[in-house]
C-alpha positions in Angstrom: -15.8 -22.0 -15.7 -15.9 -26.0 -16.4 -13.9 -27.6 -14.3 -12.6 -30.3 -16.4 -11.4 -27.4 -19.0 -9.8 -25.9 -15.8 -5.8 -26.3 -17.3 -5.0 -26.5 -13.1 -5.1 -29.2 -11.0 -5.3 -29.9 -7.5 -2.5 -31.0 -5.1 -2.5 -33.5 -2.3 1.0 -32.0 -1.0 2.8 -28.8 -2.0 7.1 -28.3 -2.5 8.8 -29.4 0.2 10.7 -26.1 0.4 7.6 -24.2 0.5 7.3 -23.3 4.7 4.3 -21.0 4.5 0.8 -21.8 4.8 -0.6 -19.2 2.5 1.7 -20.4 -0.1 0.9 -24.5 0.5 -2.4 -24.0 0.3 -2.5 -21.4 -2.9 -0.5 -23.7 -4.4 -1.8 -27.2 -3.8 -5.5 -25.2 -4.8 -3.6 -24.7 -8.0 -3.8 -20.6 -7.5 -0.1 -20.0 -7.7 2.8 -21.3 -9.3 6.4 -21.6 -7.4 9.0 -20.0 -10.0 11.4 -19.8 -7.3 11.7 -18.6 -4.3 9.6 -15.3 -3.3 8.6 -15.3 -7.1 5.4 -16.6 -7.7 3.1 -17.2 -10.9 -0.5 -16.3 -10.6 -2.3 -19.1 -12.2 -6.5 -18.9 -13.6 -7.7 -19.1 -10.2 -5.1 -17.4 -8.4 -5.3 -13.9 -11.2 -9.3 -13.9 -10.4 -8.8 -13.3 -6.4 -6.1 -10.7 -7.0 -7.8 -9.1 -9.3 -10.8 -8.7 -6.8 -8.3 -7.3 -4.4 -7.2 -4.6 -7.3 -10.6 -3.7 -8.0 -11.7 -3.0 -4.2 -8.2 -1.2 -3.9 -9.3 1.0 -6.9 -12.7 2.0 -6.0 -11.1 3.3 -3.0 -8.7 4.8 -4.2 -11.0 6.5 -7.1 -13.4 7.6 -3.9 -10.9 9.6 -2.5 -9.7 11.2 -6.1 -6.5 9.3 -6.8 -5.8 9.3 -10.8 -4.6 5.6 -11.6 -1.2 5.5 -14.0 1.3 3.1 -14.7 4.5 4.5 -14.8 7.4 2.3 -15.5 9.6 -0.8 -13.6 13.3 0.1 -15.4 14.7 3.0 -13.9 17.7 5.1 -14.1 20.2 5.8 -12.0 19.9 10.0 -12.2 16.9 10.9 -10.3 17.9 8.0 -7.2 21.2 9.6 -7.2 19.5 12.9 -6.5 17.7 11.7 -3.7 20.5 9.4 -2.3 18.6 6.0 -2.6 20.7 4.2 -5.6 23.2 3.3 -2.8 22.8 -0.7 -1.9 24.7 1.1 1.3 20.7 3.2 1.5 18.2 0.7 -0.2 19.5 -2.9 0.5 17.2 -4.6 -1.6 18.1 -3.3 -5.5 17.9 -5.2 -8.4 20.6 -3.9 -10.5 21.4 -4.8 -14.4 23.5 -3.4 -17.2 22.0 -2.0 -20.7 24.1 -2.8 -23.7 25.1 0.3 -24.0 27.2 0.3 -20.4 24.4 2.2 -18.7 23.8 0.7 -15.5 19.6 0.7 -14.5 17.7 -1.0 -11.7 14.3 -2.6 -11.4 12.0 0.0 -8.8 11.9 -0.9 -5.2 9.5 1.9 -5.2 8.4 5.0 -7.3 8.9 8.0 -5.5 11.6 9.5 -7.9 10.8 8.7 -11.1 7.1 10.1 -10.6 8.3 13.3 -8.6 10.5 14.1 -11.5 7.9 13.2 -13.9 5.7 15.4 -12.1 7.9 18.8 -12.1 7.1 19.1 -15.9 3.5 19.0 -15.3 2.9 21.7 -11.2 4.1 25.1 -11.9 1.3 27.0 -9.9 -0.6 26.7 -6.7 -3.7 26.1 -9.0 -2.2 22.8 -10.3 -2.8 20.9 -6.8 -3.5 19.5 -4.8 -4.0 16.0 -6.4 -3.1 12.6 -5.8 -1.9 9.7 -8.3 -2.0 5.9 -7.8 -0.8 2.7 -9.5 -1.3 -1.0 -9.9 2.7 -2.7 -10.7 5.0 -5.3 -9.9 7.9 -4.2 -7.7 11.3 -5.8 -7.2 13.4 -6.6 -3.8 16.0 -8.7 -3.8 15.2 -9.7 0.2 17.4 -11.7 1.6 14.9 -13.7 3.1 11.5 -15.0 0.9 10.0 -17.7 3.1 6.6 -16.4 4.0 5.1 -17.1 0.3 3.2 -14.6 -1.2 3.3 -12.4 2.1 7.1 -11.1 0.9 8.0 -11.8 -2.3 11.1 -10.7 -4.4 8.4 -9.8 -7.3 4.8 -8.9 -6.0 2.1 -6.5 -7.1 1.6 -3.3 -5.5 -0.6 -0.4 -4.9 1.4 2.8 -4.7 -0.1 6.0 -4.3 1.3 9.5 -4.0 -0.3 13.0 -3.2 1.1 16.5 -3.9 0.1 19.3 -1.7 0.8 23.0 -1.2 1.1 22.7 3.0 1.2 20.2 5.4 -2.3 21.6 7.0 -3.3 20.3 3.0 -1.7 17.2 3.5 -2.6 16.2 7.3 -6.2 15.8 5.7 -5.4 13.6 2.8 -3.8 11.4 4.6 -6.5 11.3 6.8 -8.7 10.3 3.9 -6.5 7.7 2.9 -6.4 6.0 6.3 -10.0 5.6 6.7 -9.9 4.6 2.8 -7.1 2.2 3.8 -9.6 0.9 6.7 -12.5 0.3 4.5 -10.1 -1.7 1.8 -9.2 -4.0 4.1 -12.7 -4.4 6.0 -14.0 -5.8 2.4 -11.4 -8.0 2.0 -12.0 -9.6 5.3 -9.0 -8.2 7.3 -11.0 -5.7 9.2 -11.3 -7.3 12.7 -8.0 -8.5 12.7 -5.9 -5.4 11.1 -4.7 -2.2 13.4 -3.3 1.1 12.5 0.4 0.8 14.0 3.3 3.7 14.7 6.1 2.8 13.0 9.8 4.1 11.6 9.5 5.4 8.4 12.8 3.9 7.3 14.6 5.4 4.1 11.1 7.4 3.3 10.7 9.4 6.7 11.7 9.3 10.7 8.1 7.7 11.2 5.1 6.4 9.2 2.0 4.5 9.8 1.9 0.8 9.2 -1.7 -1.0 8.6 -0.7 -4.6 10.5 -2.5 -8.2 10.6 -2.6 -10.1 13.8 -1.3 -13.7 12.5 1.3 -15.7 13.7 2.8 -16.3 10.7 3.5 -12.6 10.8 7.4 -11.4 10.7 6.4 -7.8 12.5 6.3 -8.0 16.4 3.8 -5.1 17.2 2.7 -3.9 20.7 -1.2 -3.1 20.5 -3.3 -1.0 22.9 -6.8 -2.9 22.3 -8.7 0.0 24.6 -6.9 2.8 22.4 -7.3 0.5 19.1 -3.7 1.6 18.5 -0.3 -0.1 18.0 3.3 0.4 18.3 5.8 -1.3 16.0 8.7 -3.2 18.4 11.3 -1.2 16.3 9.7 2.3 17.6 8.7 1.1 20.7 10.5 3.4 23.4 9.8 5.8 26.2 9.4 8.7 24.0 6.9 7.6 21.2 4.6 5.3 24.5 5.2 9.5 25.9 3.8 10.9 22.6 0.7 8.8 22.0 -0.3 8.7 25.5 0.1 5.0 26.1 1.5 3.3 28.8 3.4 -0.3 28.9 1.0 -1.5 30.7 -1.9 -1.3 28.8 -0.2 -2.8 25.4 -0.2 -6.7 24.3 2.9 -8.1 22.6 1.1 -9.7 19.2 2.5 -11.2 15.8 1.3 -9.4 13.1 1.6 -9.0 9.0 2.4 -5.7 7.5 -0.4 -5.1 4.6 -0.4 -1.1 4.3 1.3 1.9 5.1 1.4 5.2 4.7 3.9 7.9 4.4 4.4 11.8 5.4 7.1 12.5 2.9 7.3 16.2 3.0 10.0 17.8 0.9 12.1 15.2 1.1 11.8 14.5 -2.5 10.3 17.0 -4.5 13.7 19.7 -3.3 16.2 17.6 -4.8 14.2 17.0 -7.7 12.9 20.4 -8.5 9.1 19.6 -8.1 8.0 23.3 -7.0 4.9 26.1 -7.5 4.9 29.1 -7.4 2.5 30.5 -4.5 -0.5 33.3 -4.9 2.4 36.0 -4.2 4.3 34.5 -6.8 7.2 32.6 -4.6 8.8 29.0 -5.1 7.8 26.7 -2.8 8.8 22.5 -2.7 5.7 20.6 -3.2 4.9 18.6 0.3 4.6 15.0 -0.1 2.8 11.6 1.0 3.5 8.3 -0.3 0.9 5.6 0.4 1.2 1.3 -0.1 -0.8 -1.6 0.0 0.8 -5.0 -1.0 -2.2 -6.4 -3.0 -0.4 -10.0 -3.2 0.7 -9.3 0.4 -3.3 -8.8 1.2 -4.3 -12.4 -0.6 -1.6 -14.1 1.4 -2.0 -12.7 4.7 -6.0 -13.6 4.2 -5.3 -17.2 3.4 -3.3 -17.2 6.9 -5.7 -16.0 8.9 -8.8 -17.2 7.2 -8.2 -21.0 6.2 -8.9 -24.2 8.6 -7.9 -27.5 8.3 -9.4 -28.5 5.3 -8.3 -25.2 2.9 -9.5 -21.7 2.1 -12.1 -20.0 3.3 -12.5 -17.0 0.7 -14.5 -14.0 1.7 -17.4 -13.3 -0.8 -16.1 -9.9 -2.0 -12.8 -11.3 -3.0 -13.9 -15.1 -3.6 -12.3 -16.5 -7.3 -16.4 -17.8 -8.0 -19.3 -17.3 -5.4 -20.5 -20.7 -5.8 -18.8 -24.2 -6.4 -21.5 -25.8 -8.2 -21.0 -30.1 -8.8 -22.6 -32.8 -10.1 -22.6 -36.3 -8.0 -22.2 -39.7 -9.7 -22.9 -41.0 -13.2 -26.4 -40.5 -14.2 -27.4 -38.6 -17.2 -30.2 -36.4 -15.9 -28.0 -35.5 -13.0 -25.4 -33.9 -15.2 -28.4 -33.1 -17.7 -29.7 -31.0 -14.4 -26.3 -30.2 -13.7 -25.5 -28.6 -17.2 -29.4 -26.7 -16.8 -28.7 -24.9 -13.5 -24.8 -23.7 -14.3 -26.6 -22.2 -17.4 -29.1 -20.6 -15.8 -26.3 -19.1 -13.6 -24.3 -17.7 -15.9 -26.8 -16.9 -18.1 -27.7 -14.2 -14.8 -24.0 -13.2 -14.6 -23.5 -15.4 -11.5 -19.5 -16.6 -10.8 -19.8 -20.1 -10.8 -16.7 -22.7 -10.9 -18.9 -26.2 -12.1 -17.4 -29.7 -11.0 -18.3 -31.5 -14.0 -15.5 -34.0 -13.9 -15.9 -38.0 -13.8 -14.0 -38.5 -10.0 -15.3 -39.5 -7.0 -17.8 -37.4 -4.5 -14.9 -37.4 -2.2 -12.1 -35.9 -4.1 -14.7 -33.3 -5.3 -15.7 -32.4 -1.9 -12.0 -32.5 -0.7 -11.2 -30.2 -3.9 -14.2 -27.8 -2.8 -12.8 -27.3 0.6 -9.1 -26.9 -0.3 -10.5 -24.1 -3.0 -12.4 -22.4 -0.5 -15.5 -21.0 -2.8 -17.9 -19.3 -0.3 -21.0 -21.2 -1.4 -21.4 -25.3 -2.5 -24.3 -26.4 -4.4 -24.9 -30.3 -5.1 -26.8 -32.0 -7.5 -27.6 -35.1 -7.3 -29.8 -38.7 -7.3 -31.0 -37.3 -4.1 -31.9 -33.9 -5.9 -34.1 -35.1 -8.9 -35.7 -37.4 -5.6 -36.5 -34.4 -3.8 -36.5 -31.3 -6.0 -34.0 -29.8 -3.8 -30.7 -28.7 -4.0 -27.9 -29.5 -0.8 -26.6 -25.7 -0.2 -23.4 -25.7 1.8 -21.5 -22.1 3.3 -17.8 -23.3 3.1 -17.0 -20.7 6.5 -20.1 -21.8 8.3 -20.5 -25.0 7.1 -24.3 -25.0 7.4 -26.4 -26.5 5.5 -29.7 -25.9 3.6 -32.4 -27.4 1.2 -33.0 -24.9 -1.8 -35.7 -25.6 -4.1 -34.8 -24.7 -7.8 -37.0 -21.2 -7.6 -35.2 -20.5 -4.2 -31.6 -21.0 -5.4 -32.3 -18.7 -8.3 -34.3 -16.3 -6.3 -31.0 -16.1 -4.0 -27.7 -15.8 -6.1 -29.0 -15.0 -9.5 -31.1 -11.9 -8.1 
């Protein structure tokens, strides 16, 4: 990508409503657009990063056997009646709407019904599971309160994923599959360090669950984290009983600020009785399918990373999830520097190398401001200085070291 084609520009200040760092800096990078508040458009720049969190999300998902669908965001009333979930009195958060016919439908919070219904015309015998299905979708929640950006959002992408097993001895070790899957997602998109696996209320899905949380300030959670037993407690489970259950006392836990960016789910039979999913055994008798349900906000992920992962100057991207791997640019007015310039973002993509080129006519400083705020792992220079010297300045945006790479280097080292 050219630059100067680039349809987005940089910002020097972002809405004055806009509170959130993630969402300041994704939007003054030009990643993001505002809509209103907790909807957000994903601009060239921004769709490339989530994308990258998608495709991670997938291959982990795939590893572990999920079968990716898309099932569908209008939903009818019939199969949330069943379950007792298309009460606003249950699930504050619907989206409802009328169809021209009278019928009323709502937007999915979340896809538990719909699939397990889906799903009851397709399991008839113990030989049809266990299996596991996953999507990529925008969900809806009308939250009441959307002021942490991209981090809660009334519309935001999702990763939902659902297994079906025939007992809970089945079940115990998916879901011990998808938690160290769930670990590894979030160790390549550079949450690893900071993100802990967390007891927490399972709210209109279960008594319990299992929450994946960030340690960030600008998180709305309040968690209580045992560093020695790498553990954490959510503040709205945190009582004598569960401290009783998972061994831990108050003494050993930190009180910590923290992001929710996962969770996972031991549903049971919670849906699949009310909705008929059931097989028939190896004697021959019905049994309810048992159940997990299993989320990752991938919009959540990209905002909680720009919280915990910028400085003062803008984004620092990790390389796995980065929108380019290098921020190539051109310095001053000279022909053979952008003659040079031109040669060596060529040679680049001519290797299959992600490279965002700085070819515009503005000064060195607003493109080295624009490189920082944009946060591309890796800055390469060319210059006066670099048809001088045959060398190229090499700058690591998170380090901020700096190197001298001849031509043959620089190749030899991204275009591998």
């Amino acid at each position: 990508m050219r630059q100067s084609q680039l349809f987005t520009k940089t910002r020097k200040e972002a809405p004055k409503d806009e509170v959130s760092k993630n969402a300041e800096l994704l939007i003054r990078g030009g990643f993001i657009h505002k809509e209103m508040a907790g909807v957000y458009a994903y601009l060239p720049l921004g769709l490339r990063v989530l994308k990258k969190i998608e495709h991670i999300v997938r291959e982990e998902m795939n590893a572990i056997g999920g079968q990716e669908l898309l099932m569908t965001a209008l939903q009818e009333k019939n199969n949330w009646e069943k379950s007792g979930r298309w009460s606003d009195e249950v699930v504050d958060v619907w989206f409802k709407t009328m169809l021209k016919s009278g019928s009323e439908i709502g937007l999915a919070t979340t896809h538990e019904e719909p699939l397990t219904a889906l799903l009851s015309e397709y399991v008839a015998s113990y030989r049809d599971l266990p299996f596991s299905v996953y999507q990529f979708q925008n969900k809806f929640r009308n939250e009441l309160r959307a002021k942490s950006g991209i981090m809660r959002g009334r519309e935001f992408l999702m990763k939902d994923l659902y297994s079906f097993s025939r007992t809970q001895e089945e079940h115990e070790t998916f879901y011990e599959q998808v938690k160290k899957a769930y670990f590894k997602v979030f160790s390549r998109v550079g949450l690893g360090d900071l993100t802990h696996f967390t007891f927490a209320s399972g709210g209109s899905f279960s008594k319990y669950s299992h929450e994946f949380q960030t340690l960030t300030d600008a998180g709305e959670d309040t968690i209580y984290l045992s560093k020695e037993k790498n553990l954490a407690i959510n503040e709205e489970v945190f009582n004598d009983e569960v401290l009783e259950n998972l061994k831990i006392s108050k003494d050993e836990v930190s009180k910590e600020k923290s992001a929710e960016v996962g969770n996972i789910f031991t549903l049971g039979t919670k849906y699949s009785e009310p909705l008929g999913l059931v097989f028939a055994d190896e004697a021959g008798e019905k049994k309810p399918v048992i159940m997990g349900s299993y989320g990752i906000g991938i919009s959540r992920v990209m905002g909680t990373v720009v919280e915990v992962l910028s400085d003062e100057k803008g984004i620092v991207w990790p390389k796995e999830i980065a929108p380019f791997q290098i921020h190539l640019m051109t310095l001053g007015t000279d022909e053979k520097v952008a003659a040079l310039g031109d040669s060596v973002y060529k040679m680049f993509v001519d290797k299959g190398v992600e490279v965002l080129y700085d070819d515009r006519d503005v000064r060195a400083g607003e493109k080295f401001a624009d490189s920082d705020l944009l946060g591309i792992p890796t800055r390469i220079i060319v210059g006066e200085k670099t048809i001088e010297s045959k060398t190229f300045e090499v700058k690591d945006r998170k380090m901020g070291e700096v190197r001298m790479l001849s031509l043959e280097h620089l190749l030899n080292e991204f275009a591998a």
